[in-house]
Each structure stands twice: as C-alpha cells, then as structure tokens.
C-alpha positions, 0 to 999 in steps of 0.5 A: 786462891786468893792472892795473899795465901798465894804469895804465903804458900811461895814463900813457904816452898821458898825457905823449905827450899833454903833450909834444905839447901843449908842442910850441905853446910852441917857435915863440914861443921861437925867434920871439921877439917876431917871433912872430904873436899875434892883435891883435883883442881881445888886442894892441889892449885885453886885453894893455895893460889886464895891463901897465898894470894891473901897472904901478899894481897898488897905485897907487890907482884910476886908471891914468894913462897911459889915456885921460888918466887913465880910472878902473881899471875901463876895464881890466878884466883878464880874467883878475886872477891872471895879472896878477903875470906881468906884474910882471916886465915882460916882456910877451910871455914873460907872454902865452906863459905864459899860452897854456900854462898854458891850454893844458896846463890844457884838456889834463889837463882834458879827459883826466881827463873822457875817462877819466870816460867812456872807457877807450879811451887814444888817445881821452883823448889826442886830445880832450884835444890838441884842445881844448887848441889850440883858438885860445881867446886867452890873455888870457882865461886859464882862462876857457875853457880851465879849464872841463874840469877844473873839470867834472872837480872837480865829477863828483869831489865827487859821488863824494866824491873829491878834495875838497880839489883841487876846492876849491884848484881852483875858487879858481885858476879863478875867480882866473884867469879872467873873472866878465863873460865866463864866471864868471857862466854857470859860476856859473849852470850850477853852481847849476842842477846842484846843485839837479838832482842835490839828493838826491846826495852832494857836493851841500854841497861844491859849493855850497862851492865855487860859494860861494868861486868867487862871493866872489873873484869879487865881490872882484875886481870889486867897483869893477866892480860898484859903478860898475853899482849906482851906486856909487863914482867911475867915473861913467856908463859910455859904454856907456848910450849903445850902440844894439843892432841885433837879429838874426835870431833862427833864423840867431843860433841856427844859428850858435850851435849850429853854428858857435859864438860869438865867441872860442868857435869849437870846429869841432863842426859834424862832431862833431854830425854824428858824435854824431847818426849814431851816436846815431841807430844806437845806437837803432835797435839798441837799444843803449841796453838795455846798461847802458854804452851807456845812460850814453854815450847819457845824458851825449851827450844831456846835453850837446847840450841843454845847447849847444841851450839855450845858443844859444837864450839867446844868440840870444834875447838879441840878436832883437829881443825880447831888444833890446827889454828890454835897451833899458831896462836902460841901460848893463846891456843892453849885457852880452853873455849870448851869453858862455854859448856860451864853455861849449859847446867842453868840451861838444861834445869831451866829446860827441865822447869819448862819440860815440867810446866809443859806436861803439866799443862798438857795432862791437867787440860786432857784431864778437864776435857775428859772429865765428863767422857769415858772410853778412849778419852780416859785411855787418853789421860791415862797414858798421858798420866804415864808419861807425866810419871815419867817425867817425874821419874827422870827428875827423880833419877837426876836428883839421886844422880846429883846426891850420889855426885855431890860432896854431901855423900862423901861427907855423910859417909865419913861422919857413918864411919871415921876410917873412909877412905878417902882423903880428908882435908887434913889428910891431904895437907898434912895437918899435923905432920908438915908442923911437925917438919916445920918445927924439926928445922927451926930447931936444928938449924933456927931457921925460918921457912923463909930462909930455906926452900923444900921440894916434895916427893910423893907428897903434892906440894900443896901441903908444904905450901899450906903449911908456910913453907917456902917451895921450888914445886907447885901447880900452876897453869901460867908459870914462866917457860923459863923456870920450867926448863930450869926445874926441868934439869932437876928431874930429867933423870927420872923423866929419862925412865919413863916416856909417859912422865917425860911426855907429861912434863915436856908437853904439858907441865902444869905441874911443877913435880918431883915425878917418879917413874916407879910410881908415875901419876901417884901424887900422894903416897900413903904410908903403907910400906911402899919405898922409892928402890931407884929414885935418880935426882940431878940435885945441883940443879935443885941447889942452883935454884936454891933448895936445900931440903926434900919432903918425902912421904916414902924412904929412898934406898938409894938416897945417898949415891944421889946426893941425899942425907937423911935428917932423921931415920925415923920419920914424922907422923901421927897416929892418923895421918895419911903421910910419914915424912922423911926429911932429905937435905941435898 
C-alpha cells in the first residue's frame, strides 16, 4: 500500500477512535447536574479541596470555610493545574472537563505507543479506547490517564525525536497530576530507566525531563513537604495517630497483580491470561528467532515484570514486615506505596497491544507457510486461528468489563429511566435544599454564612461546603491532631455506643463526622421515614469550637435533652430531592 493512503488509513482509525472516546462527554450535557459521578473520594473530599482551593487560590494558607479554618495543606488538590477550571465556578463543567482532557489524553497516549509496537490500526484504535474508559476518577487529573503518553515522550527522547514536545509535556504532567499518589513512583521508574539504559542517547534529555517534573513537583507541594520535615505551621498531621492493620502478604500480592489496586482497576486478569497463552506458544515455536517477534516478546516480558515487582511492593508494604517499619515512621508510615500499582493499567494495555501484534504474526506467517500444504499444516493454522479468536475473545470481554465499570453505564441508564437509584450530582450536594437553608438563616437572623458554622448529620459535609457554608466537619487525609481530638469531645458520646465508630474515628479519622451509632457507616440518609430515636451530642464542645447550627437530613426524637432547638418543625426539600433537612441550633 503505498505510503500516503497508509498514513490516510492511520488517521481515519485515529479520529474514529476521538470520536468514540468523546461520545463519554454527551450524557453529562444532557444530564446536567442529574448526571451520576462517583462520590467516594471525589464528591466527599477531592471535588470541595478544587472548589475551595480556587475560591482562596491567593488568599493566604488558610481555607476557612474548612474545618473551622484547617490549614491549605488538609486540601490537597490531586491534580494543582486543573485548579483554574474551577476559577470559573462552575463545578461540575470543570469535573467534565477534566473526565475529557484525561480521557482524550489516555486515547493519544496509548494509540501513539500501540503504534511503538504495532502496525496494526484497529489494534491502536481499540487499547487506545480502552484505556481511555477505564473508570480512573477525573479528579486525579492526568495521574493515570497521562502515563501513556508520558511512556511515549520518553521511548521519543531515546531516538532523539520530539524533544521539545517531551519537555512541554512532562511540565503539563507533572502540573496536572498528583506527586503523593503517582509523581513519586513515575519519578522513581524514570530514574531507574535511565540508569538501565545509560549507555543509550536521550539519556541527558530525560533526566532533564525528570529534573523539571521533580522541581514542579516540589514547588507545588512545598507546605506539604515542609509540614512532613517539620516545617511551617500546619502542625502534626492526625495521621501520626493511624494504626495499621497488615495483610496477607500472598492475597495483597495476587490481587495486586491480578486484579489491581484501589482507583487502579485496569480488567487485565484476561489480558494476563491472553499474554501467557500466546507467549507461552510463541516459545514453543521458537518464534522468539524472528527478529520482530523477539522485540514483542522482550517489551511483553518487560512489562509483566515491571506490574510483578509493583504488587510486591505494594503487598510488602502493607504485611506485616512492612507495618512493622512504618510503625516507627510516625505520621510518614501512613504513606501509601500501594499507589505504584496506578502505573500498572498502561503497563497491562501495552501487553495486550504486543500480545495482539504477536498472535498476529504467528498466525498470519503459519497461514503463508501453510498455503500451498493440506493435512496437518491446515489442522495447524486452524488451531492457531483458534486461539487467535481467543485472544479476541479476551479483548472483547475486557472491554464489556470496562463499559459496564465505567461512568457511561450509569449515565446511560439515568437518561433510560429519570428514577435511577443512584445518586445523582445534585442528589448528593443538595442542590436546591441547602439553598434553601441558606436562605432560611440569612432571613431569620441576617447573617452571612461567614458569620456562623454548621455541622451536618446523616448528610456528607461536603454539600453544605458546596453550598458556601462555613463547616466545623469535613474530609480530609492531613488535618491537624489537634483539632481531631478537639472535635472528638463533640462526638464521643455516640462513639461510647459503638466500638466500630469509635475504632473508626480514634485509628483512622479522615472523616471529621457527626457518626451515629444507630446508623454507623451511613453518610447520606435519604428521606424515607428513618428518624434518629437516641442521638447523644456533647454540644459545648461543638459551641467551644464555635458552632451555632446543625444540618440534619433525619429528625432526632431526643433533640431537646441534648441541647438541640429545632428551627422549624417542617423540614426543606424539593419534590426531587434525595435529602430533607431539618435545622438544629445548639
């Protein structure tokens, strides 16, 4: 084929890969805020740590509608450079934004490193669409989603191409995604690399690169790093009081390597058993004799070593050995080097890319040898042909798996029936309720939600933070040991009720809740007749930090003996709205 209609047929797999990839962004639009976003670290913490981050993006080092006023470094954005998306105020138009710019971003990655590897165009096409619906969160930015194309820039600067694209690129990575949860591994891998593959060009230039992705990185989290070292005023972490549990050791490392890590799932356990099958063949055939062949074979054995080594990290790190040196690190241990599995996913779609690319080459040289032969030459190809169904097969089930993983599904089905069940954006910040509450205080006493802080109940705080209130609870992963025990006087009586709240709080205590022992673990409570019977509140301890009101999305029978006025017997809502709430003052 000649060379022009070659490129022309590229580029046509290209943007029919583009437009399928954009396709995600079309339910959000029609949604709206109806659409369906996973909440669990996104809605509850990372979303609130953009919006508030924007709102005091140069207002000092406190945020104050936080936890009565936390430091900046209890809301550290995963990803800094998306934070100007939210400068707009439009928060769930900058969450979209972000769901494409990864998703696109993961697409182009992984096509340009299929093409590394591949000439086959349907190939590029489909890992590239793959990975870029792999239900990563958005708020984690380009964390995961970029690491293709940041592999890609990198093979680039070996072969001495594309220098000043890798540069520009690895400043917006590192710019646009987060050094705690994936920086310092991709920094770590880089470092390695280069010292592996010291006596090959671009060797400079990458360490250029890793030098400059190194420096944003410290310059974005420099109070981070200084609260770690000892430095500035954010105080002692609570995390010096977390208590690890070990693990198994073989069970973490199984499912590290099978199944994946949190926000890391990538579907590979059928793209491992495609890449051993055809592997295992390809040895048996001595097809490792044929130069391109060898190659695949190599990058294939690359990279399940590379995804081997990094869940036996991760499981290393949480056994018990691992737990018996973090234990002494103080507030360090309770860093998560189980992060180095977010790596894996572009690891395990470049396997399934050489895996394709391999079988290929296998069936497609049996099918020239045998043309011209019968008998077991064709029983040959034909079992050949068998198994490169299968691997067509495996492909085909990883990519239901994807879909039926990802946030399309969800979003198709809401737009299929209005009354899904679950919960919406709007559902779960309480658009159109907590306005109302708003609106209530201001007009009964005239103040400002600057002038007064709130607690909520059976409701995340989260939304009261998205609706402008200021908050005494919240979410946080690094907020100070101080204000945890002093927020702590406020719920130990109902934390007296159950050991599994008070193990909860004590021993981990990210969230900064009002727990309830009669519904432990229940967050948002929707309105469905459920009310809190014996609900015990130390509420001097709340009026010592300085709260005056409590939003709470059940009514509480024993309101008054504990020092609780309800504002108004009947409680706000809309007609569609997953809360009610009824307003306490302490």
């Amino acid at each position: 084929m000649p060379a022009f209609r070659e490129k022309k047929l590229y580029n046509v797999w290209f943007f029919l890969g583009l437009l399928c990839v954009g396709v995600m962004a079309v339910p959000y639009v029609i949604l709206g805020q109806d659409s369906i976003v996973t909440y669990h670290d996104q809605l509850d913490g990372e979303l609130i740590a953009y919006i508030l981050r924007a709102r005091h993006l140069f207002d000092g080092n406190v945020i104050p509608e936080f936890m009565n006023g936390a430091d900046k470094t209890a809301l550290t954005m995963p990803a800094p450079g998306f934070v100007l998306l939210f400068c707009m105020g439009n928060a769930l138009g900058a969450l979209v934004a972000m769901q494409m710019a990864g998703s696109l971003c993961g697409y182009v990655g992984m096509y340009l490193l299929a093409r590394e590897v591949s000439a086959a165009r349907f190939v590029a096409m489909a890992s590239g669409i793959m990975y870029a619906y792999l239900p990563f969160l958005p708020v984690y930015g380009l964390s995961q989603y970029g690491l293709p194309l940041l592999l890609w820039c990198f093979l680039q600067m070996r072969k001495g191409r594309h220098r000043k694209a890798a540069f520009v690129y690895g400043a917006l990575y590192a710019l646009c995604s987060s050094l705690v949860l994936v920086g310092f591994g991709v920094l770590l891998a880089g470092g390695i690399w280069v010292c592996m593959t010291w006596k090959r060009r671009g060797r400079w230039l990458s360490l250029g690169v890793l030098g400059m992705m190194l420096g944003i990185y410290v310059l974005e989290n420099i109070r981070l790093l200084g609260q770690m070292f000892g430095a500035g005023n954010a105080g002692l972490s609570h995390k010096a009081e977390y208590v690890l549990t070990p693990e198994p050791f073989a069970a973490g490392l199984i499912q590290g390597f099978v199944h994946g890590g949190q926000h890391s799932q990538a579907f590979q356990l059928w793209i491992l058993a495609a890449a051993l099958l055809w592997g295992a063949l390809a040895l048996a055939l001595r097809a490792w004799k044929k130069e391109e062949q060898k190659r695949l074979l190599k990058v294939m054995g690359i990279c399940l070593l590379v995804n081997f080594l990094l869940a036996f990290v991760s499981a290393l790190w949480n056994s018990s050995p691992g737990i018996l040196v973090r234990e002494k690190l103080g507030a360090a241990g309770a860093f998560q080097a189980q992060r180095l599995l977010w790596m894996a996913p572009c690891l395990w779609y470049l396997l399934l890319v050489c895996t394709a690319q391999l079988a290929w080459g296998i069936f497609d040289g049996e099918r020239r040898k045998r043309k011209a032969s019968g008998g077991w030459g064709h029983f040959s190809l034909a079992l050949k042909g068998m198994g490169l169904l299968c691997l067509g097969a495996a492909a085909a089930a990883t990519g239901i798996q994807i879909l039926m993983g990802s946030n399309l599904k969800p979003n198709i089905q809401k737009l299929r029936n209005p009354d899904y069940g679950l919960l919406s954006f709007r559902d779960y910040y309480a658009v159109g309720v907590m306005d109302q509450a708003e609106a209530y205080i201001r007009e009964e006493t005239g103040m400002e939600p600057e002038q007064y802080r709130v607690v909520s109940l059976g409701i995340d705080p989260a939304a009261a933070l998205y609706q402008g209130f200021y908050c005494l609870d919240g979410y946080s992963n690094n907020y100070s040991l101080e204000y945890k025990h002093a927020f702590r006087k406020a719920i130990a009586p109902e934390l007296v009720k159950s050991p599994y709240l008070q193990d909860y709080y004590d021993n981990w205590g990210n969230r900064c809740y009002l727990f309830s022992a009669e519904c432990p673990g229940y967050y948002t409570i929707e309105k469905n007749g459920f009310y809190f019977q014996d609900y015990s509140l130390d509420t001097e301890a709340l009026r010592q930090l300085g709260g005056t009101y409590l939003l709470s999305a059940a009514w509480i029978m024993n309101a008054e003996e504990e020092g609780l006025t309800l504002l108004r017997e009947e409680p706000f809502e809309t007609q569609d709205s997953y809360y009610r709430i009824f307003i306490y003052k302490y």
